[in-house]
N, C-alpha and C positions, 0 to 999 in steps of 0.2 A: 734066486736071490733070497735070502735067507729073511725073516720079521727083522732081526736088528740090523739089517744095513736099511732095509726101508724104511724105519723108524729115524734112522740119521739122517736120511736125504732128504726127509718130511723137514725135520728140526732145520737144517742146515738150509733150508729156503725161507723155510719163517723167521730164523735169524736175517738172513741176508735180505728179505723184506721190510722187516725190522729198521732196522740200520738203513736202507734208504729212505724208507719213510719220517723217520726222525732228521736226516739228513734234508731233504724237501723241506720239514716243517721250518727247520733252523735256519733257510737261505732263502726262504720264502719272502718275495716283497712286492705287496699289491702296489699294481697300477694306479695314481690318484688322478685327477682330469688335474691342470695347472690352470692358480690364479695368478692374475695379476696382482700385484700388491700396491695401493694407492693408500696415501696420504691423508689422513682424516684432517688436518687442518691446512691446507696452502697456504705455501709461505706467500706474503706479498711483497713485491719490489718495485719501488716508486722510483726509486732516482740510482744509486749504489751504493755502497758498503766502504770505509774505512778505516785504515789501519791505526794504531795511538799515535803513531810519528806523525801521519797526516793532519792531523786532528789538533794535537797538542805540538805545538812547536813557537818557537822563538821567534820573535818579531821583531829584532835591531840586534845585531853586533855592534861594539865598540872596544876597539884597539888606541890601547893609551900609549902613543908612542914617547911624549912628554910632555911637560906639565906645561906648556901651552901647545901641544898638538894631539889631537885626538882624531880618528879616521873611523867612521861610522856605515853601515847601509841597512836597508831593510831590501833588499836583491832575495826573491827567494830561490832563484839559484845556490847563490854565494852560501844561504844559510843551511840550503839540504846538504852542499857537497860537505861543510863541517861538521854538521850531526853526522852524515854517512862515516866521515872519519873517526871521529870520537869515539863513536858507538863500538866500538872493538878493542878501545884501550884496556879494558880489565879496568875497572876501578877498585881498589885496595885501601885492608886497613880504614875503615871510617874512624873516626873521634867526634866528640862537638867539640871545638876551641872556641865558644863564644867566649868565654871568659878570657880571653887571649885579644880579644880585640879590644880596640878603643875606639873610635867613632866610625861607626862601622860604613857607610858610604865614601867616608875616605880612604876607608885600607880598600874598598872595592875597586873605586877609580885610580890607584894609584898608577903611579907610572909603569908598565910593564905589562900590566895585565891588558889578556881581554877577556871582554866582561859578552858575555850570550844573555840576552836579555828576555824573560818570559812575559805574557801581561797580567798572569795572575798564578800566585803559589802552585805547585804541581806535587806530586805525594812520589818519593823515590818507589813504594812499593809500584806504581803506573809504570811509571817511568821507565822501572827495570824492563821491561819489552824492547825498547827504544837502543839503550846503553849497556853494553857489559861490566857486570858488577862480581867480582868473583867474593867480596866479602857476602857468607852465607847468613851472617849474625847481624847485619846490618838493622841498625835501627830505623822504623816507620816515620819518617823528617819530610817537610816539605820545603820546596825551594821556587826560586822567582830567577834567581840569575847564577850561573855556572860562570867561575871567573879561574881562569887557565892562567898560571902565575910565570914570563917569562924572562924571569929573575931568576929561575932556579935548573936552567940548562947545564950547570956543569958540577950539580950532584948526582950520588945515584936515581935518585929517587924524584920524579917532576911531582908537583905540588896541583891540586884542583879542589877549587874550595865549592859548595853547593851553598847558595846564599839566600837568607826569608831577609829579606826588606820588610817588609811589613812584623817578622817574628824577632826582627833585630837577634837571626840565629845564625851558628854556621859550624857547617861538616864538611870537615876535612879529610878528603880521598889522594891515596899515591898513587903513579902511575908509572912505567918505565918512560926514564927523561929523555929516552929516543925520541917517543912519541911528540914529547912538546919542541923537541929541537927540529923534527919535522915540520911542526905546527907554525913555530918560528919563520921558516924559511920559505914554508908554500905558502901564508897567509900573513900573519904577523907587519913581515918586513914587507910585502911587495901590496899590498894596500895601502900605501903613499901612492902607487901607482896605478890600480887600478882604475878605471870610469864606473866601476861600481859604488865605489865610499867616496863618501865626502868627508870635506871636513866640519869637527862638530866642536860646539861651546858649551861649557858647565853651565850651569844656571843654579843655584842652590836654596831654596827657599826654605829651608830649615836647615838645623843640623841631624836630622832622621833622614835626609833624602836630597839626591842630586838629579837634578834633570838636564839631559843635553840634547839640544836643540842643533840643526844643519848652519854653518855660518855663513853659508851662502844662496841664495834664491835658489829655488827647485822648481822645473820644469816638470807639469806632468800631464797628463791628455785628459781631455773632456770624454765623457762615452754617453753614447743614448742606447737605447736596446729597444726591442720589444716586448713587451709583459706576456709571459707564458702561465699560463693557470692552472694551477695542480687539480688532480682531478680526485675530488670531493669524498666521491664512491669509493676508494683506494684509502683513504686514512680509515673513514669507515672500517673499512674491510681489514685494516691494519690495529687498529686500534681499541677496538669491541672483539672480549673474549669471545660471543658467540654473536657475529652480524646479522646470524638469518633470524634474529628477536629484534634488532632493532627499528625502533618507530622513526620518521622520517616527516619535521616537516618546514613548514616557508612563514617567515616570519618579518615583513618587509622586508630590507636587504639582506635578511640572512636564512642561511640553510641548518636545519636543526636536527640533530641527530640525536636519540637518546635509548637506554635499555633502564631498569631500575635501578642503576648503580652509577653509570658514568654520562656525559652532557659534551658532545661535540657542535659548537656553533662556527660554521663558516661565513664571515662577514664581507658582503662583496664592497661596499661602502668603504669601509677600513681596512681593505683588502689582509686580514688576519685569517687564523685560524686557530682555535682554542676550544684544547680535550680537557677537561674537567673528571676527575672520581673523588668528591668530596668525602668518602668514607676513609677513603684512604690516608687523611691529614689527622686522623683521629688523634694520633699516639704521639704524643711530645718527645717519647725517646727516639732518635735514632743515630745506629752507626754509621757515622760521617767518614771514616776512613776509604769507603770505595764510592763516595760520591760521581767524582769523577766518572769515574770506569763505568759505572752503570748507569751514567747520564749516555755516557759514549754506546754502550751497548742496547741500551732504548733504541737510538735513531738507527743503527746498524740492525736492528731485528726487522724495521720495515725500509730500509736500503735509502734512508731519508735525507742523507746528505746532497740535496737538490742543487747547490752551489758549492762557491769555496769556503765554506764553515768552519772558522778556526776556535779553538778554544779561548776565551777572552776574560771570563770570571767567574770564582767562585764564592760564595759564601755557607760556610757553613753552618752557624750559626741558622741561617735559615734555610736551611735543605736545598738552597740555590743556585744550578751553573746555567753560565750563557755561555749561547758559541755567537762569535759575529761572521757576517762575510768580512772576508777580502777579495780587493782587487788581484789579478797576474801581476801585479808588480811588486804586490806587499803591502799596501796600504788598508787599513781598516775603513771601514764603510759605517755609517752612521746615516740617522734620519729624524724626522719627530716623532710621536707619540702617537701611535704605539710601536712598538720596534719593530719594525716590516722587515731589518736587518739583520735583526736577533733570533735564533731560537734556543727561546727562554724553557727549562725546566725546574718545578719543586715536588721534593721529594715529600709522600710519607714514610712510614715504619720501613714497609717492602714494597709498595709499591708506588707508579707514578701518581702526584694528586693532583699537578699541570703542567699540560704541555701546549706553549705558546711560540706560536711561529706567522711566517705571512703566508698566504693561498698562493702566491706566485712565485715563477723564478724567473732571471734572465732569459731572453728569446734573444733571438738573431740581433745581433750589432746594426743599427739603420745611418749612421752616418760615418764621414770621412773624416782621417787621423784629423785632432786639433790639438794643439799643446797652449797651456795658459803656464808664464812664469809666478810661482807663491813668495813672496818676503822670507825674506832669510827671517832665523828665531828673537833675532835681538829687537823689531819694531813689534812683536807678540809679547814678547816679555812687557816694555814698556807701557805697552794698552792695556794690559792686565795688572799691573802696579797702577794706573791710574782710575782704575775701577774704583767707587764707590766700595766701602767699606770691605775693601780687598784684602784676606789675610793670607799671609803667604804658608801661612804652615796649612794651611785647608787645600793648599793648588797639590794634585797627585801627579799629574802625568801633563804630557803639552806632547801634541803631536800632529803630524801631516796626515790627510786619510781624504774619503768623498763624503758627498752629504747627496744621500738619493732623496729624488724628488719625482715622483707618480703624474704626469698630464694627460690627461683624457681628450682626447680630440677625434668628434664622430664616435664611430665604432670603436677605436682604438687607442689601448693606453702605452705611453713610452714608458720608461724608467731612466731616467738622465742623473749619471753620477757627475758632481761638480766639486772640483781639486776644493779643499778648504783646509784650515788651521781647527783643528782639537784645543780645549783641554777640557781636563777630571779635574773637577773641583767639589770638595765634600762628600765624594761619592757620583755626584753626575757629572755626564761629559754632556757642553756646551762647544757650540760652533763660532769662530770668528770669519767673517766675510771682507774682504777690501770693498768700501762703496766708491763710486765715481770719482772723489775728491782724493780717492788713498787714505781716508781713513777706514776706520773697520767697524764693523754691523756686530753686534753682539747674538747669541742664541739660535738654537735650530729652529727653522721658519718654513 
């Protein structure tokens, strides 16, 4: 073998050394031991989570069949299967026609329409989860009552107006006149006949607003329950960006939570619960446009929705939403001072500056079905026009709902909801009671 072949076979191994050894470096992939991956903050869940349709929805339908027949229910059956429908029309084309109207409670209740009733203004931007809206350019409008016009079945185009009561506004949406000739014929017409609606009467105490009232007694059930108590340590742990600093203490009836910044008192007395971050109310500006939504999104980050919690009022003006319960039937729930019913939030800049609710929820149902018959609207009207220096343009709302009332007996407290007559008057809602003799008790007691 000659110097130059062995001089190649040398080369041609340290190449081909070469080359795998670059090849190993390039494919090469250490072994690591596996971690687990954990969560540096737990999430906490007190009760569940809810969706906007849950939360915000409608609490009376009224179908105007004619100008003395009106067919009404708060069935929240009756109200989901209509949102479920609606919610898929495409709603088209907005305008505001407020300029088009002229007293605007009357073109609402007109003959034809029906009128989807909310209990306080809602923001189309929210809403848009709820309904399909195929207009992309749609202006940010809020609305109190969706009125489906079914005078307009035999153009192309069905008519649905989005209505502010309180902004004396309206935007006007098209929809294919399929949809309201359906709407016609499955709901419309055959609620004469359903045992869901009754029949309902105008009541008009100004020219800004109509209220209608059931024109015949309503039958509804008594309920007692048992007081369930939320547990303390869980809003804590919800509600303090960092819980493992907060001081803890007992202050007669109540339980005291605090870190440098925020003030949770649990009061067993006044069976509440009230989160405080007084830093946070600093800044007088803020953007009211997703009020709503990040009221809603508060109680949904610690699954807070303990009852049935429906959206009930806003104000903006003071960074303000309450949700109220309802009962399974529809009825709103009311009580004294302080709202054991309500859970109250106000807002600062960005974040929450209070959050007011009660420490308890409904437990176990303790007694057997009872139904009490309520006075139809028309002997409420009258007791409320006989009222001491009663102004009818200050009456908002008149409505059926309970009045809870807390008894402690021994160890143990009930929660006993009792049928009673609402109305919003000025801004506060006030209880009327039947006494012995049939007449009626004024105020929540």
């Amino acid at each position: 073998m000659t110097y130059e072949n062995i001089k190649t076979i040398i080369l041609t191994i340290l190449v081909a050394t070469s080359a795998f050894l670059t090849w190993n470096l390039w494919t090469y992939q250490p072994k690591y031991d596996l971690f687990e991956t954990t969560n540096t903050v737990k999430e906490v869940t007190i009760a569940t989570k809810k969706e906007v349709n849950q939360i915000v929805r409608p609490d009376t339908l009224l179908f105007h069949h004619s100008e003395k027949e009106t067919y009404g229910t708060v069935s929240p059956a009756e109200i989901d299967k209509i949102i479920k429908d609606i919610s898929v029309w495409n709603f088209n084309d907005f305008e505001n026609v407020t300029e088009d109207m002229g007293n605007l409670p009357s073109y609402v209740h007109d003959v034809g329409k029906a009128v989807i009733m909310f209990p306080d203004s809602v923001p189309i931007d929210l809403y848009k989860s709820v309904i399909k809206i195929g207009d992309k350019n749609v202006t940010n409008f809020q609305f109190d009552r969706i009125v489906i016009d079914m005078n307009q079945v035999h153009k192309e185009n069905g008519i649905v107006d989005f209505v502010s009561i309180d902004n004396q506004q309206v935007f006007r949406s098209h929809v294919p006149v399929s949809y309201i000739q359906n709407f016609k014929s499955q709901y419309f017409k055959l609620s004469e006949y359903s045992p869901e609606y009754k029949t309902y009467f105008a009541y008009e105490p100004s020219d800004k607003r109509i209220i209608y009232l059931p024109s015949q007694e309503t039958k509804m059930e008594r309920y007692q329950f048992l007081e369930k108590k939320l547990d303390s340590e869980q809003y804590k742990n919800a509600l303090f960006s960092d819980p493992s600093v907060v001081q803890k203490s007992f202050q007669q009836s109540e339980e005291e939570y605090n870190d440098t910044s925020s003030l949770l008192r649990v009061n067993s007395d006044k069976n509440t619960l009230r989160y405080v971050k007084p830093a946070a109310g600093d800044n007088l500006t803020f953007p009211s446009g997703d009020l709503l939504k990040r009221s809603i999104d508060f109680v949904n980050a610690h699954s807070g929705w303990t009852d049935n919690y429906q959206f009930a009022e806003i104000d903006e003006l003071n960074h303000r939403v309450i949700f109220r319960m309802y009962d399974s039937s529809g009825y709103p729930i009311f009580s004294d001072d302080p709202k054991i019913t309500e859970i109250r939030q106000i807002w600062g800049q960005n974040e929450i500056y209070e959050y007011f609710r009660s420490n308890f929820e409904l437990g176990l149902r303790t007694d057997d079905k009872t139904e009490v018959s309520l006075s139809s609207g028309t002997p409420v009207i009258k007791y409320l026009q006989s009222l001491d220096g009663f102004d009818p343009e200050l009456l908002e709302n008149v409505t059926l709902g309970y009045k809870m009332m807390l008894v402690k007996e021994a160890q143990t407290t009930f929660i006993r909801l009792e049928p009673s007559w609402f109305y919003r008057y000025d801004g506060i809602w006030e209880s009327i009671s039947l006494d012995e003799t049939g007449g009626m008790n004024n105020g929540l007691e």
